[in-house]
C-alpha positions in Angstrom: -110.2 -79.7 -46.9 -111.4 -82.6 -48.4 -109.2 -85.1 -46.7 -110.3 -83.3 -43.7 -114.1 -83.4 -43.4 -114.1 -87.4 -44.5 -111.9 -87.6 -41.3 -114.3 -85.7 -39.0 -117.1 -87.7 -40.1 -115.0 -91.0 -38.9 -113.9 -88.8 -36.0 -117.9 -88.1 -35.5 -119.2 -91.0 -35.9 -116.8 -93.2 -33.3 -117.4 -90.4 -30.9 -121.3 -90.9 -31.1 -120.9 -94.4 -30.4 -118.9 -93.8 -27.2 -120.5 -90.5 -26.2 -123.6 -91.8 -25.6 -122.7 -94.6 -23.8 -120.9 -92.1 -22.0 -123.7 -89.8 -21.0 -126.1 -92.5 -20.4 -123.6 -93.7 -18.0 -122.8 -90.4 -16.5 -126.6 -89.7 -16.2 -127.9 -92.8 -14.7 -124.3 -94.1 -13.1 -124.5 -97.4 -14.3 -121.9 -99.9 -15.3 -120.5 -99.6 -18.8 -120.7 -103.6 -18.8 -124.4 -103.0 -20.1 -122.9 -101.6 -23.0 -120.1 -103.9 -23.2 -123.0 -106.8 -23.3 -125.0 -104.8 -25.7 -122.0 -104.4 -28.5 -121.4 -107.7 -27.9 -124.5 -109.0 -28.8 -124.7 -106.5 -32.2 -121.6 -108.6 -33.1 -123.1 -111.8 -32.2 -126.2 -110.8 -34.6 -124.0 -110.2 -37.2 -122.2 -113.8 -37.5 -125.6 -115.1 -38.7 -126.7 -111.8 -40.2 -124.3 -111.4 -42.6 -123.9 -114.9 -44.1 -127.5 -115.2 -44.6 -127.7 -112.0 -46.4 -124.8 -113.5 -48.3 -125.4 -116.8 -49.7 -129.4 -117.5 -48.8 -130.8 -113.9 -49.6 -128.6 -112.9 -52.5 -129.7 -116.8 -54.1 -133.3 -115.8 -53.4 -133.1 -112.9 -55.3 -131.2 -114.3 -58.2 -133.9 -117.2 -58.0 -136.7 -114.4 -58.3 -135.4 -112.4 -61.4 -134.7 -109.9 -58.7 -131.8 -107.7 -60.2 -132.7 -105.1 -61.7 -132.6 -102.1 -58.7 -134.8 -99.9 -61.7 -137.6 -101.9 -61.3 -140.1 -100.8 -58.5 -141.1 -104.7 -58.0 -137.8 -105.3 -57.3 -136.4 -102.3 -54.7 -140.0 -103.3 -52.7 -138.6 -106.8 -52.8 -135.1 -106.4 -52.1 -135.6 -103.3 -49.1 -138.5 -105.6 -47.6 -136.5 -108.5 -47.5 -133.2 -106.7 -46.2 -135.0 -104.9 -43.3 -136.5 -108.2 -42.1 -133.4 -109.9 -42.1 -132.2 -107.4 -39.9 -134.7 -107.1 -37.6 -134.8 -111.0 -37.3 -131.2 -111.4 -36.4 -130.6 -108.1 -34.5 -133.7 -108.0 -32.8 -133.7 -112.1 -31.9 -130.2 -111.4 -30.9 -131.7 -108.5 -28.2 -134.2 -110.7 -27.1 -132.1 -113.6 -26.2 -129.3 -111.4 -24.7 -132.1 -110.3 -22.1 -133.7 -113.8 -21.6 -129.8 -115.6 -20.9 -127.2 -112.8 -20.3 -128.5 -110.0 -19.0 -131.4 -111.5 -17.1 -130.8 -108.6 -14.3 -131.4 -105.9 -16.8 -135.1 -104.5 -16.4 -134.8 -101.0 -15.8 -135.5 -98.3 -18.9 -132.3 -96.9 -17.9 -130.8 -100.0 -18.5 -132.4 -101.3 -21.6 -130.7 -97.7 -23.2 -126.9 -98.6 -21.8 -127.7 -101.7 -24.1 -129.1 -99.9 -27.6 -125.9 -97.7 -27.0 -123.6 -100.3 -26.9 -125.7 -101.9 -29.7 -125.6 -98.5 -31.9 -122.5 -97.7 -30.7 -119.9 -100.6 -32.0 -121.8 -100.3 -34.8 -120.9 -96.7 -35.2 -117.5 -97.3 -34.2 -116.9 -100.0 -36.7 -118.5 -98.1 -39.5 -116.2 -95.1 -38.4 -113.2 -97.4 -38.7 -114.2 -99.0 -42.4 -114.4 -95.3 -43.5 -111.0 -94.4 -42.3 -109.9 -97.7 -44.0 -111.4 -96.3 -46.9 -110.0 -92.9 -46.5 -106.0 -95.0 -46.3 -106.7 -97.0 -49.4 -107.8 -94.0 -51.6 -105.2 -91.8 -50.4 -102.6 -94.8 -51.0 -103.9 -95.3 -54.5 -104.1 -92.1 -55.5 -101.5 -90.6 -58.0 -100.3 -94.4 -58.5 -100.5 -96.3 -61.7 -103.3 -98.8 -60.6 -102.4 -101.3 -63.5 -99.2 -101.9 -61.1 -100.6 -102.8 -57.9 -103.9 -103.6 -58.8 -105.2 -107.1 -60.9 -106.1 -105.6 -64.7 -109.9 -106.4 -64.5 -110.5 -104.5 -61.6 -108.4 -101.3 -62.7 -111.0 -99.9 -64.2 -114.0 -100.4 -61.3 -111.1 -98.9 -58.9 -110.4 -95.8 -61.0 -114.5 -95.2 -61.0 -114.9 -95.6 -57.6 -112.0 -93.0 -56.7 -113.1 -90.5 -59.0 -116.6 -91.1 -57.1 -115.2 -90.5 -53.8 -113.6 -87.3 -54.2 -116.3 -86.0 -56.3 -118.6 -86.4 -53.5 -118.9 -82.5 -52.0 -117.7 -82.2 -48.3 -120.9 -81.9 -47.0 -121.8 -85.3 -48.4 -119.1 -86.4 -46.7 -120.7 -85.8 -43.5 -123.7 -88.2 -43.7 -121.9 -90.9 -42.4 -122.4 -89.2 -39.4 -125.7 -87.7 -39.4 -127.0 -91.2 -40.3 -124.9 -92.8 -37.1 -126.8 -90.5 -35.0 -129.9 -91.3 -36.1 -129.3 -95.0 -36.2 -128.7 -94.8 -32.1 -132.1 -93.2 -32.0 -133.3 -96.6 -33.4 -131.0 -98.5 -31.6 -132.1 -97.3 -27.9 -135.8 -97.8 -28.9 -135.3 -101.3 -30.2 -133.7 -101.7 -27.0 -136.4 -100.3 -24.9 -139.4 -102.1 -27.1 -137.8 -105.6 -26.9 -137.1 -105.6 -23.1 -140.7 -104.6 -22.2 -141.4 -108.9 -23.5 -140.0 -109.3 -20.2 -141.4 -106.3 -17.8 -144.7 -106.2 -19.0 -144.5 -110.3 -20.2 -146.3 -109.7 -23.4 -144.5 -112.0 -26.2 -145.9 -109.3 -29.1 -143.2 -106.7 -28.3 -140.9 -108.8 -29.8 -142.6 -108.5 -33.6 -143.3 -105.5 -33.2 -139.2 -104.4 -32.4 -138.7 -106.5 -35.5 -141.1 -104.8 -37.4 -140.2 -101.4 -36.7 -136.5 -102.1 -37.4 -137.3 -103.3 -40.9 -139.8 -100.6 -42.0 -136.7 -98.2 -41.1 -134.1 -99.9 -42.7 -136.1 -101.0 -45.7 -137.8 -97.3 -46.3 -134.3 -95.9 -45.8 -132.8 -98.3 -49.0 -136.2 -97.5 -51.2 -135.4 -93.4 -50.3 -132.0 -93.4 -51.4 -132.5 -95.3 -54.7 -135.5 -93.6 -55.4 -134.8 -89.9 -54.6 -131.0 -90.1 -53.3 -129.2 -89.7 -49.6 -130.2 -86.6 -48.6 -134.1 -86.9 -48.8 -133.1 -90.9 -47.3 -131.4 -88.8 -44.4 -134.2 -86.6 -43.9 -136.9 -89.8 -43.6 -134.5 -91.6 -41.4 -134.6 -88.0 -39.6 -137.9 -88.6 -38.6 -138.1 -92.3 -38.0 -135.1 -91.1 -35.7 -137.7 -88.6 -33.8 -140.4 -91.2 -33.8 -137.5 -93.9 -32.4 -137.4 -91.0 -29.5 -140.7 -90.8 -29.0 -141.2 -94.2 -28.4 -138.4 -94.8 -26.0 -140.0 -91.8 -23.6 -143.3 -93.5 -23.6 -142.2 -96.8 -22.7 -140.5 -95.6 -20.0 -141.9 -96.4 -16.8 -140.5 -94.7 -13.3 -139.1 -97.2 -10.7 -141.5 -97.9 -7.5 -139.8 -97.2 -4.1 -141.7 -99.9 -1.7 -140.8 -98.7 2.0 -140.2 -95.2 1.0 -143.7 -94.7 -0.4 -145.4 -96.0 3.1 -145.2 -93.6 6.0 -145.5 -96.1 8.5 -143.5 -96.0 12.1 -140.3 -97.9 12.5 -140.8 -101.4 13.8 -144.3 -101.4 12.6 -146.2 -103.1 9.4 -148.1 -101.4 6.8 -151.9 -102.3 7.2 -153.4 -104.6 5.2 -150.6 -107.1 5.5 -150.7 -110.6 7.4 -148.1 -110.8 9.7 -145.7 -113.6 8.4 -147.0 -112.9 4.5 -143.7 -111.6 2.3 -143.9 -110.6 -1.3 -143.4 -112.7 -3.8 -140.5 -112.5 -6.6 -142.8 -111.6 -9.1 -144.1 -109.0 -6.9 -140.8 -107.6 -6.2 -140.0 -107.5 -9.8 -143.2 -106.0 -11.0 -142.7 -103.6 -8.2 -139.8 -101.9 -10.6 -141.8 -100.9 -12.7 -145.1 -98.5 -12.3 -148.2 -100.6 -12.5 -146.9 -103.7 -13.0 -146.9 -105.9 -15.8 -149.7 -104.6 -18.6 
């Protein structure tokens, strides 16, 4: 049973990834490229996101006195600067896949065949450390660690095991619930960062970046201070909020002939006879209204 539910929440969370790259796929019949550019750019983020975290943020908070996860002055510290390191670089990342890769990309539907593949590799590579987790324990377990393992790192290894199957089954499953709520975040990002290019207004941008760190930084101060399952619940309803944004910035498509009933062979009024829209008014045309 036990060795069971922490493989359905691996199971669970790769097929989250996938499915919803799947459906928005399905739905909107569109190329699973977009998704391919969107993972691609969620690993991209990661070479400089990682390192930094690494060796300049970890310095910072050694610099700062920040290590002691007890005090309130330093879990405000440590979640703020966390989730704005990760909005920065995934974010930034978004924002410059749009500007030099996916320059085509400026439909709604589109922007959300990115977040999934964003989310998604994200959820499949989570879903594949866990079941490299699962391995190691299960290989470990009954073993004399003193034999395969270095003697200073017996002990921490015979804690953490003992942790890992202590956890009930259900807890088990968070993995999971917290991947679907992450793509929730992931297709809103998504959505908020490409409207610095339909609606041209550079403040989307901080605002992506800023709504990406007050989830992931709430998210670290609810689990130290009152533990996963009230953290799960709060990124529960960042997750609804994350969908209630994406349906408001969504803006229905503009068909130019098909909204004039006007005979064949003949102009719609109001139009000079050689004068031809521009690009930007064919792009703005995508998009109801225009660029706000």
């Amino acid at each position: 049973m036990e060795i069971a539910v922490r493989g359905i929440n691996a199971f669970l969370m790769v097929a989250f990834g996938l499915g919803l790259g799947a459906f928005i796929a399905r739905r909107w019949k569109l190329p699973w490229g977009l998704f391919g550019i969107g993972a691609a750019t969620f690993v991209l983020s990661q070479v400089g996101h990682i390192p930094f975290n690494a060796y300049v943020l970890n310095a910072l908070f050694a610099r700062l006195g920040w290590t002691d996860p007890a005090s309130a002055g330093t879990l405000l510290g440590v979640a703020a600067a966390l989730g704005l390191s990760a909005g920065v670089f995934e974010e930034g990342a978004r924002y410059l896949m749009y500007h030099f890769w996916a320059r085509k990309a400026r439909r709604w539907e589109e922007a959300l065949m990115i977040g999934a593949g964003h989310g998604g590799i994200e959820a499949v590579l989570l879903g594949l450390l866990v079941v490299y987790a699962l391995v190691q324990v299960l290989a470990l377990q009954g073993n004399d660690l003193a034999s395969v393992l270095p003697a200073e790192q017996v002990e921490t290894a015979r804690l953490q095991i003992e942790a890992y199957w202590a956890a009930p089954w259900y807890a088990a499953l968070l993995g999971a619930v917290e991947r679907a709520f992450a793509l929730c975040l992931h297709l809103s990002l998504s959505v908020m960062v490409l409207q610095c290019f339909t609606r041209r207004r550079w403040f989307w941008l901080p605002l992506a970046i800023g709504w990406h760190a007050l989830v992931d930084g709430a998210a670290l101060v609810a689990v130290q201070r009152f533990g996963p399952y009230w953290a799960e619940a709060l990124i529960g309803v960042m997750a609804v909020l994350s969908l209630g944004i994406v349906f408001a910035l969504r803006r229905p498509a503009i068909k130019l002939a098909a909204s004039i009933n006007v005979p064949p062979g003949t102009r719609p009024p109001g139009r000079a006879k050689d004068e031809r829209p521009t690009v930007e008014q064919l792009d703005d045309s995508r998009f109801a209204g225009g660029a706000q």
